[in-house]
N, C-alpha and C positions, 0 to 999 in steps of 0.2 A: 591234683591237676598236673603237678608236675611229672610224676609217674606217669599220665594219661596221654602228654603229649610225644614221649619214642614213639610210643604202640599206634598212636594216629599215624606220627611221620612214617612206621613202618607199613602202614596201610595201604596209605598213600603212593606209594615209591611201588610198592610189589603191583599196587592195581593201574599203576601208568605204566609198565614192563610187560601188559596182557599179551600173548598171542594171538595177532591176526586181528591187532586192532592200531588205530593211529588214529591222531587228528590234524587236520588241516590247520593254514594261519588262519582261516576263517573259524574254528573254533567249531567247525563239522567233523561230529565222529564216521569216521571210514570205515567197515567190517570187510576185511580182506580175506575170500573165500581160497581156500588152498586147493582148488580146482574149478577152473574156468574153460570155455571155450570162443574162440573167436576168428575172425576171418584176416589171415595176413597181409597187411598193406603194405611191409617191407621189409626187408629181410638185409642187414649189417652183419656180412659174414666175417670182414677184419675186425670189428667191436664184439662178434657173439651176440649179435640183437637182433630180435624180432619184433617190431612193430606189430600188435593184434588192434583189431575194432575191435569191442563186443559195445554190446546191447546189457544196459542194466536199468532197470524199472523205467522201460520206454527211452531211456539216452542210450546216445553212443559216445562211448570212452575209446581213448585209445590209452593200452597198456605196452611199455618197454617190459620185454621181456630177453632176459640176459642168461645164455645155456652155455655147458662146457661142454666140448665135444666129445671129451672122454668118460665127466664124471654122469653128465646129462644121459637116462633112458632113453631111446628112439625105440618106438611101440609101432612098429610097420611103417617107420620114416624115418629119411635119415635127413640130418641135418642140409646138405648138400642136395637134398630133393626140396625141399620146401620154397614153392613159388608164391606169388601174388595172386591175391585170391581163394587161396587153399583154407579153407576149414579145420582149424587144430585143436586139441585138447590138453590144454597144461596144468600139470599139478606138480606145485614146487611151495617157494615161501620168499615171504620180506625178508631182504641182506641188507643193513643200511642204508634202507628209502631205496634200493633195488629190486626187481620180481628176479626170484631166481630159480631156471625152471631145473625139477628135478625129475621130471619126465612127462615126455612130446607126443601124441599119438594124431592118429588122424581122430575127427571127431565124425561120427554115426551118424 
């Protein structure tokens, strides 16, 4: 038993580290897709944020999403075009409870 319990603790530890998963205080597991699309409600050009609505199984979330201007893709848009109302498509990742987009495009 005592053997038995590293290899749990190290179980345990590797499978709360997943990618593209987190839980809430509420104890709701969250599946973070690394490409979304959603419609911009506001746009924080001194912070690098983008406010998106999207739509997931019939709610609307709103997501902070946090771009660098140099390291961030622009896919037929640039940072300094993105209005209110515009249709976008980001594909990035979690930074410490951050969305951090790794590239912006319009969305089809």
């Amino acid at each position: 038993m005592k053997k038995l319990l590293p290899l749990l603790l190290a179980v345990v530890l590797a499978s709360s580290c997943a990618v593209g998963m987190y839980h809430t205080r509420r104890g709701d597991r969250v599946v973070v897709e690394p490409e979304f699309y959603g419609t911009v409600m506001f746009v924080d050009p001194a912070a690098h944020r983008i406010d998106l609505d999207y739509v997931d199984a019939g709610r609307h979330y709103t997501r902070n999403v946090y771009y660098d201007e140099g390291a961030t893709r622009w896919n037929g848009v640039r940072y300094t075009e993105i209005r209110n109302g515009d249709r976008i498509t980001v594909r990035g990742h979690q930074d410490k409870g951050n969305w951090r987009a790794e590239e912006v495009r319009r969305h089809d």
